[in-house]
C-alpha positions as CSV (number, residue, x, y, z in Angstrom):
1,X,0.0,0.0,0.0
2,X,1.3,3.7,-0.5
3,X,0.2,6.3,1.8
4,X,0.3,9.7,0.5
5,X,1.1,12.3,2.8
6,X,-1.7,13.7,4.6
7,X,-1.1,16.9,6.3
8,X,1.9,18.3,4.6
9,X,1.1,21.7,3.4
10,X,-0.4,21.8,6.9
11,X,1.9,20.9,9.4
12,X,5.3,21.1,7.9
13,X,5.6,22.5,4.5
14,X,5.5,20.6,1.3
15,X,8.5,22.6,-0.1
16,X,11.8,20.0,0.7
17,X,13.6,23.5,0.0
18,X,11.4,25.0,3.5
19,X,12.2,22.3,5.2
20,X,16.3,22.0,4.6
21,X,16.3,25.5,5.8
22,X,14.0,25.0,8.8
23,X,16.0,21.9,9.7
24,X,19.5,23.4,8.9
25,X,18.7,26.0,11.7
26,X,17.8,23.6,14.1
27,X,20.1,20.9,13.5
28,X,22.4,19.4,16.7
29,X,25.9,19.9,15.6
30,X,27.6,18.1,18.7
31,X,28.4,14.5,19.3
32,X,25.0,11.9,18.5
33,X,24.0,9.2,20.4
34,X,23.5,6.3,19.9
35,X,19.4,6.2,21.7
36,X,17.3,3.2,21.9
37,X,14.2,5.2,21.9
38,X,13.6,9.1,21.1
39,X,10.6,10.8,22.2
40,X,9.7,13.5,20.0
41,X,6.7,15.7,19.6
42,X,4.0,15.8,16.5
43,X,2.1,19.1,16.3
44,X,3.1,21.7,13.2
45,X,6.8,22.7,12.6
46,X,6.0,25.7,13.7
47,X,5.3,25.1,17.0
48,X,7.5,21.5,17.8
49,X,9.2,21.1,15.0
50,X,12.1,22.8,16.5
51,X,12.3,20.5,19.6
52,X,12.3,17.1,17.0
53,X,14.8,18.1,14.6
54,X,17.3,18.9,17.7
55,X,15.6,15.5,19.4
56,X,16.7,13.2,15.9
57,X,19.5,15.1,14.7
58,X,21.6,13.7,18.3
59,X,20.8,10.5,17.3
60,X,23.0,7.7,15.3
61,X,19.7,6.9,13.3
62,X,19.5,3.3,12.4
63,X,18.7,1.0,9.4
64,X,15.4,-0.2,11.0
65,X,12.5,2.2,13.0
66,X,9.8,1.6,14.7
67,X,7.3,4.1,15.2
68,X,4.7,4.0,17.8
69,X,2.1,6.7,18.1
70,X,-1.2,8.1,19.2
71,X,-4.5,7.3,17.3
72,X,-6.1,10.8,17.6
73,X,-8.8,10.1,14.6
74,X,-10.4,7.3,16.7
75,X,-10.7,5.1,13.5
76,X,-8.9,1.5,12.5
77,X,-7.7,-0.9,15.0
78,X,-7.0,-0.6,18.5
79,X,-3.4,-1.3,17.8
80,X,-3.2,-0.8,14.1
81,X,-0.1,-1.9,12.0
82,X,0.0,-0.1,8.6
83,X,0.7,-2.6,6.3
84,X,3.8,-3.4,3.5
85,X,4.2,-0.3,1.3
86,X,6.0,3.0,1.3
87,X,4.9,6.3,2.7
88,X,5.0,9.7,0.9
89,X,7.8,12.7,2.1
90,X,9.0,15.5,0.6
91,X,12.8,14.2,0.2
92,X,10.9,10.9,-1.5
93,X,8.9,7.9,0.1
94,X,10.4,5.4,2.5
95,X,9.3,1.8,2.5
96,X,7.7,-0.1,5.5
97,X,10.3,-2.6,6.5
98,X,8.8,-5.9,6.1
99,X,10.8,-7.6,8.5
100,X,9.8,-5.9,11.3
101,X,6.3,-6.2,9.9
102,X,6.7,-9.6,9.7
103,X,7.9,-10.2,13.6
104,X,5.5,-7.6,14.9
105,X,2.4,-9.4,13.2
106,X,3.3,-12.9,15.3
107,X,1.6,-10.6,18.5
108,X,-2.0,-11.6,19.1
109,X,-2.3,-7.5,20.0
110,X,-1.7,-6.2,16.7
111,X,-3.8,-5.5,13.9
112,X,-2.7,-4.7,10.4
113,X,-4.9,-1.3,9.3
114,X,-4.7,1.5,6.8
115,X,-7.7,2.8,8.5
116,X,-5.8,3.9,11.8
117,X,-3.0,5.8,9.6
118,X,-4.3,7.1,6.5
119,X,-5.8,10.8,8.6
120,X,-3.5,10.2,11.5
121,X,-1.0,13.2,11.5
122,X,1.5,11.5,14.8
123,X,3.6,9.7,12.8
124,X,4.0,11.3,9.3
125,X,5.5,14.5,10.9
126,X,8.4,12.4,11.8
127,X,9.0,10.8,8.6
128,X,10.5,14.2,6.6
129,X,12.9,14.6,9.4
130,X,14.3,11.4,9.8
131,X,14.5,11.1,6.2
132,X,16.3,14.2,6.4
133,X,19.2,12.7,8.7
134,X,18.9,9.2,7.0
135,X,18.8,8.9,3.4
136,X,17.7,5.0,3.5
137,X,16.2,3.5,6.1
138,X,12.9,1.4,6.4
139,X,10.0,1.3,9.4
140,X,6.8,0.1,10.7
141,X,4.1,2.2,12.1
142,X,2.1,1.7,15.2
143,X,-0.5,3.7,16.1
144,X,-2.4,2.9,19.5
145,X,-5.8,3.8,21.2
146,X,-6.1,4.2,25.1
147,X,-5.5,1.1,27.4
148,X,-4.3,-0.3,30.9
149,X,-0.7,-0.1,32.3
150,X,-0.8,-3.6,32.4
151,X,-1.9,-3.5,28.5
152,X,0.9,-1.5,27.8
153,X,3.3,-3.9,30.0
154,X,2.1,-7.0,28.2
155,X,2.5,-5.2,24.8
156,X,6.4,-4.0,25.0
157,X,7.6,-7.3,26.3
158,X,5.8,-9.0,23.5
159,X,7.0,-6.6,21.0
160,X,10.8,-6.7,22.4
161,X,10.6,-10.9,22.8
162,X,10.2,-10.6,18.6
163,X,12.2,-8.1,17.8
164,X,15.1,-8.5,19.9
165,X,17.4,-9.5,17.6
166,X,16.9,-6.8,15.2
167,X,19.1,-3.4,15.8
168,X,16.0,-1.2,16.0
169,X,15.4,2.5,16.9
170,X,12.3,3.4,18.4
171,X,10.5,7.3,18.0
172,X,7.3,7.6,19.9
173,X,5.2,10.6,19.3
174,X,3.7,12.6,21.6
175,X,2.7,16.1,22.9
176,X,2.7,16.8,26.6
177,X,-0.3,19.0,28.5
178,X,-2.8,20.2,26.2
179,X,-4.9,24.1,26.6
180,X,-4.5,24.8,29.8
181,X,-2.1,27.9,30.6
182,X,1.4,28.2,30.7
183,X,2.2,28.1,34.2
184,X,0.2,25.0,34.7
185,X,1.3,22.9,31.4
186,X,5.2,23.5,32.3
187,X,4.3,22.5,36.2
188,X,2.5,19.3,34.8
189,X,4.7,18.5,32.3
190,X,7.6,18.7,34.1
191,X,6.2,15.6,36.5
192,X,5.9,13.5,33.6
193,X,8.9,14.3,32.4
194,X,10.9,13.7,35.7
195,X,9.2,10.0,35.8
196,X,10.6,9.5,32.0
197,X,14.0,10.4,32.6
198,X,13.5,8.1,35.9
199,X,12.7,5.5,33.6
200,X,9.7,4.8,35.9
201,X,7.1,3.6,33.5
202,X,4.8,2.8,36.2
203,X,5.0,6.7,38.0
204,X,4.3,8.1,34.9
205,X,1.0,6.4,33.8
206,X,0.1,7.4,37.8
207,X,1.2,10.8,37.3
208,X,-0.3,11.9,34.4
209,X,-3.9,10.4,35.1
210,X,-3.6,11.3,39.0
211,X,-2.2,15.1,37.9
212,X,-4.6,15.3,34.6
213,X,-2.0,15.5,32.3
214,X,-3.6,15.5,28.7
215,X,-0.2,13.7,27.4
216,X,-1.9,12.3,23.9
217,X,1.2,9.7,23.5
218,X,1.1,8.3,26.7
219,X,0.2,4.9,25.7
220,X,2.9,4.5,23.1
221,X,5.5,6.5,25.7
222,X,5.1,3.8,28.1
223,X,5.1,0.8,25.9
224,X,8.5,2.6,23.9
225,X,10.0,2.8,27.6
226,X,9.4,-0.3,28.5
227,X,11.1,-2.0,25.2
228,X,14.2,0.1,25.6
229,X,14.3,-1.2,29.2
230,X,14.4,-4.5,27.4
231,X,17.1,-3.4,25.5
232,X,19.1,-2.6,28.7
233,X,19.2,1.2,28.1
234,X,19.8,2.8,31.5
235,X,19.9,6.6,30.9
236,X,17.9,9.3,30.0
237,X,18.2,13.1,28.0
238,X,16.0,15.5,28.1
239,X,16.8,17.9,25.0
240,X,14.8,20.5,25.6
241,X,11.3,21.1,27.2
242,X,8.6,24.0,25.7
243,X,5.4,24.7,25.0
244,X,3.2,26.7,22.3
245,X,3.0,30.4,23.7
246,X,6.8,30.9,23.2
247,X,5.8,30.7,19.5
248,X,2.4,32.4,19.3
249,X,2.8,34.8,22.7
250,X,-0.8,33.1,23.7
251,X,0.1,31.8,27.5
252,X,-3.5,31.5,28.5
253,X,-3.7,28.0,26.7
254,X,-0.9,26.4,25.5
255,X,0.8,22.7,24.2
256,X,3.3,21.3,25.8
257,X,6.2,20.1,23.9
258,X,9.5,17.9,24.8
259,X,12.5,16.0,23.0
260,X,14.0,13.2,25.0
261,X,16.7,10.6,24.0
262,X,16.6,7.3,26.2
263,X,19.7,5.4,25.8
């Protein structure tokens, strides 16, 4: 199947000249890492873009990606794999790795779905930066609808137990607190945020539905944590931490955004 881009023109700009520019300015220029799991933010350029080109651009990006994000449509599959094909970007499309595909469709949990993907803005915004940093690479897409920590628990494992023998780099999407004002999203934020670069899987689910933290990728965060815990990474970056009114200068109801590297 070929998915054609859905919200460029939109949320990043369609122009691959725009967008060497924009990611030129924003590009890490120290020493990368080499992460297990990056979690990067999804809304327009504009806004986060900034924070995930700095986020992926400090990363030794790998031959093989999975991508796990939120299902904000509400269509497809619970957990909906998109199937074999290639995905539309400006700097050209970039195959679904059927490998990955392959292992990931042995887990009772997964669904193969177009459905899930084809509106579903989460994961394409990552796709023109990491082809950016990576000329050829391949990846399978995730996207994931509300469930239980233990869900979540059951889910890495069985994801890491089939893919562990594959060198793999994770990106999950996500946003952090949503329209509240400044002062509040940055207090919230920031306890999620300590309970990621804790590593804590189990804090953070409590803390963002104890504190109300309308964190959209929190089901995918948890589940990308908990594989990379598999993987024996031990450490965790936090690149940088904002939120919407720094852009726009509207504090009274802002988006929280963050880029962290977990290695």
């Amino acid at each position: 199947m070929y998915r054609k881009a859905a919200v460029k023109g939109y949320f990043y700009p369609e122009n691959s000249n725009e967008l060497i520019s924009f990611f030129e300015n924003h590009t890490y220029g120290g020493e990368k890492i080499d992460g297990v799991m990056a979690l990067v933010p999804h809304a327009g350029y504009i806004y986060s873009g900034a924070i995930a080109v700095k986020t992926i651009s400090r990363l030794n990006i790998k031959d093989k990606i999975l991508l796990l994000g939120p299902n904000h449509t509400g269509f497809g599959e619970k957990i909906a794999l998109y199937p074999e094909g290639a995905w539309e970007t400006p700097f050209g499309d970039v195959d679904v790795c059927s490998t990955l595909n392959n292992k990931l469709l042995n887990i009772s949990y997964i669904s193969e779905d177009i459905i899930a993907h084809v509106r579903e803005h989460s994961l394409e915004v990552v796709l023109p930066i990491l082809k950016y940093f990576k000329k050829n690479f391949s990846f399978s897409a995730i996207t994931m609808m509300p469930m239980r920590y233990e869900e979540c628990i059951s889910l890495a494992r069985e994801i890491y137990e089939n893919i562990k023998d594959e060198d793999v780099l994770i990106i999950v999407s996500s946003d952090f607190n949503h329209y509240e004002n400044a002062e509040v999203t940055e207090k919230k934020d920031m306890l999620a945020i300590q309970q990621i670069l804790n590593l804590n899987s189990k804090k953070l689910y409590d803390t963002v539905f104890d504190n109300s933290i309308s964190m959209c990728g929190i089901y995918p965060l948890i589940v990308g944590m908990e594989i990379a815990k598999l993987f024996k990474a031990d450490n965790a970056l936090l690149v940088e931490h904002t939120h919407s009114g720094v852009i726009n200068n509207e504090f009274s109801q802002v988006v929280g955004y963050a880029g962290i590297i977990i290695y």
